[in-house]
C-alpha positions as CSV (number, residue, x, y, z in Angstrom):
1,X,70.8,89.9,77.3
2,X,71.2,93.2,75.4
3,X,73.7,95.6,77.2
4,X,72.1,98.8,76.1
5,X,68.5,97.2,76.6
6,X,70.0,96.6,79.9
7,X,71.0,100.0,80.0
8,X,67.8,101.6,79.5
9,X,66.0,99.2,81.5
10,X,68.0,100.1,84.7
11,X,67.4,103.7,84.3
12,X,63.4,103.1,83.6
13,X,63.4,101.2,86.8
14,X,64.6,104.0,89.6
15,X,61.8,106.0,88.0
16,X,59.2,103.2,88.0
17,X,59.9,102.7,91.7
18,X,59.1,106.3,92.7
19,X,55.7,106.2,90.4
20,X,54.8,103.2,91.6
21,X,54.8,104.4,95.5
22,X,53.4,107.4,94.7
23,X,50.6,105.5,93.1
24,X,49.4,104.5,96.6
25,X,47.7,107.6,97.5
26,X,45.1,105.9,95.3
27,X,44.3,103.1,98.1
28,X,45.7,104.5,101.1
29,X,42.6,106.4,102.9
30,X,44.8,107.5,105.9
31,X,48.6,108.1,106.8
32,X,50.1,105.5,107.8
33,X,51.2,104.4,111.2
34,X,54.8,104.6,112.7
35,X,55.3,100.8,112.4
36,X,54.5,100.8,108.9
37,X,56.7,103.9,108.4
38,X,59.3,101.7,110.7
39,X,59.3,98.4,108.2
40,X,59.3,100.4,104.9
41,X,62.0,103.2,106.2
42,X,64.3,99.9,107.6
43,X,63.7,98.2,104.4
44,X,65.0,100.7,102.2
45,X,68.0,101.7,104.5
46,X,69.0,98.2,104.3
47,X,68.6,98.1,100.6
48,X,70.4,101.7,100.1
49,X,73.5,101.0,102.4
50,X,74.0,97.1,100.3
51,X,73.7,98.8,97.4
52,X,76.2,101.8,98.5
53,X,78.8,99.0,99.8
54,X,78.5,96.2,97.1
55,X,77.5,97.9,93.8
56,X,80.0,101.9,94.8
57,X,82.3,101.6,97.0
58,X,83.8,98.2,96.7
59,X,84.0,98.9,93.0
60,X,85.6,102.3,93.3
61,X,88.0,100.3,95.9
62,X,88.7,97.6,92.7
63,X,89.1,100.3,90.1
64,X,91.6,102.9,92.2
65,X,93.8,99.6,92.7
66,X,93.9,98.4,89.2
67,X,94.6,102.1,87.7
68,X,96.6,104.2,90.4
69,X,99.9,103.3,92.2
70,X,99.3,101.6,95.7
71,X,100.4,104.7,97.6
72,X,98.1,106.9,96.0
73,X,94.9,104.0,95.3
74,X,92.9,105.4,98.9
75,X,92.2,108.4,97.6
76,X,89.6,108.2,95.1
77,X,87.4,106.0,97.7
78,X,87.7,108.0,100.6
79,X,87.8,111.6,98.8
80,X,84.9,110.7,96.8
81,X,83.0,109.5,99.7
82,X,83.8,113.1,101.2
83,X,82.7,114.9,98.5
84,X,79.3,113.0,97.8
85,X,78.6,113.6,101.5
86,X,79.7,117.4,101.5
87,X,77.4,118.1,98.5
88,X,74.2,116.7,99.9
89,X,75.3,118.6,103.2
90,X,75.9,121.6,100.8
91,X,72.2,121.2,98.9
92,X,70.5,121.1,102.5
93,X,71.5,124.0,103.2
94,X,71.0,126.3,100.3
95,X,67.3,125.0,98.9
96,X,65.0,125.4,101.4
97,X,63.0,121.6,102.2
98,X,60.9,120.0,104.9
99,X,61.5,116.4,105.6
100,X,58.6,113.7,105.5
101,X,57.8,113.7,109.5
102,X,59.5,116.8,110.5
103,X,57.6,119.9,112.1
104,X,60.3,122.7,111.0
105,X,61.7,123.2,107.7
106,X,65.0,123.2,106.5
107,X,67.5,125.6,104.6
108,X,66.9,129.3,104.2
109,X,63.8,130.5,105.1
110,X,61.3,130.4,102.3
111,X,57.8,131.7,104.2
112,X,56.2,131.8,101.1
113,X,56.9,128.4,100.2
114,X,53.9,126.0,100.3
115,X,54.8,123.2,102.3
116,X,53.8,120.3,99.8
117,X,56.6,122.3,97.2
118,X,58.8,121.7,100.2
119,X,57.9,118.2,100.4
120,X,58.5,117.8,96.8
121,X,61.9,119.7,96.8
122,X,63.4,117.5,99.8
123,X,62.3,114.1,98.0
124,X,63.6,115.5,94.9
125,X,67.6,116.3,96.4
126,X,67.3,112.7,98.1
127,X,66.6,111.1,95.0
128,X,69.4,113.1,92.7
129,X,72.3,110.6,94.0
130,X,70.0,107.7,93.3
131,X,69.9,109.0,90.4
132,X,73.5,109.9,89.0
133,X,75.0,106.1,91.2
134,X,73.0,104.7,88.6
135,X,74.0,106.3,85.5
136,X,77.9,106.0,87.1
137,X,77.2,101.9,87.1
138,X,75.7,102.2,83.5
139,X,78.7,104.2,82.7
140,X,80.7,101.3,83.3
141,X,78.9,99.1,81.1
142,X,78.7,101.7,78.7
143,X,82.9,102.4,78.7
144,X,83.3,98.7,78.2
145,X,80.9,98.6,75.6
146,X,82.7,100.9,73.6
147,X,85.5,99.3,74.2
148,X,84.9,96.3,72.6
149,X,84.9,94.2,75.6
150,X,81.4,93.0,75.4
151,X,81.7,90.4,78.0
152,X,83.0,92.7,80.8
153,X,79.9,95.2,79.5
154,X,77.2,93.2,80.2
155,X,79.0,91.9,83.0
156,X,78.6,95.4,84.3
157,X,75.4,96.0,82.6
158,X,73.9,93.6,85.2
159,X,75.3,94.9,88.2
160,X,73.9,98.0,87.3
161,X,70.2,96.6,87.1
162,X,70.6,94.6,90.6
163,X,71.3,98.1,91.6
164,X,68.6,99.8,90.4
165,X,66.5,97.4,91.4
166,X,67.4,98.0,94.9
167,X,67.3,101.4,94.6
168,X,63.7,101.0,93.2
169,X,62.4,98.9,95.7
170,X,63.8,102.0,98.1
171,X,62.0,104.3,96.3
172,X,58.7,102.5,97.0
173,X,58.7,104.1,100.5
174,X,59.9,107.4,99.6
175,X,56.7,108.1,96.9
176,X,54.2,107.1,99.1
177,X,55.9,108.9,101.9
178,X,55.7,112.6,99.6
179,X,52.1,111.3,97.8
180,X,50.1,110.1,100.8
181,X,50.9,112.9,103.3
182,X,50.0,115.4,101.0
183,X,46.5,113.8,100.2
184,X,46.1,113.4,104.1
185,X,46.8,117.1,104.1
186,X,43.8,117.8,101.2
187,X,45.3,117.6,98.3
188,X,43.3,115.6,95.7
189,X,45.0,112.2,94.9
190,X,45.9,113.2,91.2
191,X,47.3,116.0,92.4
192,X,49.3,114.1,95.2
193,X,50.3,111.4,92.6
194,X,51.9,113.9,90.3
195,X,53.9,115.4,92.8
196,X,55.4,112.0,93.4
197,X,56.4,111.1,90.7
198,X,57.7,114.7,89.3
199,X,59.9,114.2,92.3
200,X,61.2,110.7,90.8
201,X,61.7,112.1,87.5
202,X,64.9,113.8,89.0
203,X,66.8,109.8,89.1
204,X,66.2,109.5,85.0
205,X,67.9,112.9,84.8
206,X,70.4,112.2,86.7
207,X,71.1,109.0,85.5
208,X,71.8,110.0,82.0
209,X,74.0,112.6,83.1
210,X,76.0,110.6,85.4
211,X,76.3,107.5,82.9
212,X,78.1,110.0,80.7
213,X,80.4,111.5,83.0
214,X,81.6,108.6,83.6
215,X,81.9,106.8,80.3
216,X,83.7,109.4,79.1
217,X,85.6,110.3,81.6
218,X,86.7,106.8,82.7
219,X,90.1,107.7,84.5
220,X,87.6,109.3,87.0
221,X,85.5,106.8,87.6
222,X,86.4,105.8,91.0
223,X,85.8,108.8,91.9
224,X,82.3,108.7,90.5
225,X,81.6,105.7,92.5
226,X,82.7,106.2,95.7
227,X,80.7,110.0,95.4
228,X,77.8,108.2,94.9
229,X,78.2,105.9,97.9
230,X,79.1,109.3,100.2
231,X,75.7,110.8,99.1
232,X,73.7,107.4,99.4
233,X,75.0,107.3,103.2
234,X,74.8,110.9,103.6
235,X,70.2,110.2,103.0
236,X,70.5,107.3,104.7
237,X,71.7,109.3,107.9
238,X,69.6,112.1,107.5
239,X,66.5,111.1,106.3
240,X,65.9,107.2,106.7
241,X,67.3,106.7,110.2
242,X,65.1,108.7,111.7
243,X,62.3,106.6,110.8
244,X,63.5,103.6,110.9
245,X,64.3,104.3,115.3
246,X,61.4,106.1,116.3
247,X,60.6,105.2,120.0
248,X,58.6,102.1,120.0
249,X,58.6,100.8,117.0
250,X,62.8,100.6,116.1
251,X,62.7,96.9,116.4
252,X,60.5,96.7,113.7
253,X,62.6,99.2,111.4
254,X,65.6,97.2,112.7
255,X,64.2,93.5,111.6
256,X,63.2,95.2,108.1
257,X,66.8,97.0,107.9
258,X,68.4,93.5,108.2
259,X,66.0,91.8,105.5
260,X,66.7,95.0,103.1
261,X,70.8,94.7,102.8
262,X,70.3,90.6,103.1
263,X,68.2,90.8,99.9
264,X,70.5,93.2,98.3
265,X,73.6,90.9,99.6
266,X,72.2,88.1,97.9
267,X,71.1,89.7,94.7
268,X,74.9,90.9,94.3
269,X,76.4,87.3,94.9
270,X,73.7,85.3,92.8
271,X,73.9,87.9,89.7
């Protein structure tokens, strides 16, 4: 397997997965119900918080001990976990966006603001961590590459795919849950559908960006990880949760939760 094929393979995916959810608003003729909402919400959860543990945070944990003295090797997995958190907290609260089942938007009030672009922006900030955690596990690859150490590259260059797989298969959800409302609301569906998958076209972006912050800034790349895990958790929290225990239907959301980190689980240890 190529590494840089792999490379650019794992950042077409997060994108693909986006289009691809958003392309439902071409079959779907109504919204669908809370236990659909439920399975797909608990599914991606799952997926997000595997991929957060298994392909960030244990890394960052591995990397901090093999660079940093034992005193001082916490810090870069529990700070950057901070910070990735405190930034999403920090974005919520400066662009204004309304979340996919909420009845009040959030941020500073924007009454001139149509509510789809609201839609759009709050899918958009939830997907720019999906985003830059892949290009920080591409980075890897991409430091090793240059590095000479071609084994240990594509080594890397497969975890980063298993992880943007997941992250894909996350994203399913979250473009059919911006693109179908917003044809339910009477927008036309190729309207709908590019609204979607402008909002996916933030994890490409991001991914680039982040793969080269951290290949070329190595030393920091603990750092990079574990923020990328803190903003992961930080939209699962907010944003999937919710969904996934709505009154009457958690223990569907709860059953799919369970499926989504086994798959992810399993993908880490078989690859």
């Amino acid at each position: 397997m190529n590494v840089i094929g792999t490379i650019v393979l794992s950042i077409a995916i997060v994108f693909l997965g986006t289009t691809l959810g958003s392309a439902s608003v071409f079959f779907f003729k109504k919204k669908p119900g809370d236990r659909f909402q439920a399975i797909a919400m608990g599914l991606a959860s799952g997926v997000m918080l595997a991929a957060a543990f298994f392909g960030l945070l244990n890394p960052s944990i591995e990397e901090s001990k093999a660079i940093l003295d034992p005193s001082l090797s916490w810090l870069p997995p529990i700070g950057g976990l901070a910070l990735g958190a405190l930034l999403l907290y920090l974005i919520d609260k400066v662009v204004p966006h309304l979340h996919v089942g909420a009845s009040t938007p959030e941020g500073p009030s924007a009454p001139r603001l149509k509510e789809e672009l609201k839609f759009f922006l709050a899918v958009a900030i939830h997907n720019l961590p999906e985003g830059l955690v892949t290009g920080f596990s591409c980075g890897l690859a991409l430091s090793a590459y240059q590095a000479g150490n071609l084994e240990g590259a594509l080594a890397f260059a497969t975890s980063a795919l298993v992880l943007s797989i997941g992250i894909a298969i996350q994203d399913l959800p979250e473009g059919m849950a911006i693109s179908v409302p917003l044809y339910i609301d009477g927008m036309s569906r190729g309207k709908a559908f590019g609204y979607g998958v402008l909002s996916g076209a933030v994890e490409p972006i991001a991914a680039v960006l982040g793969m080269f912050l951290s290949a070329f800034l190595s030393s920091a790349m603990p750092w990079f990880l574990s923020f990328g895990a803190g903003a992961m958790l930080y939209v699962i929290i907010e944003d999937l949760v919710p969904q996934v225990s709505k009154k009457g239907v958690e223990h569907f959301g709860l059953a799919a939760f369970m499926v989504g980190f086994g798959f992810m689980m399993l993908m880490e240890l078989l690859l």
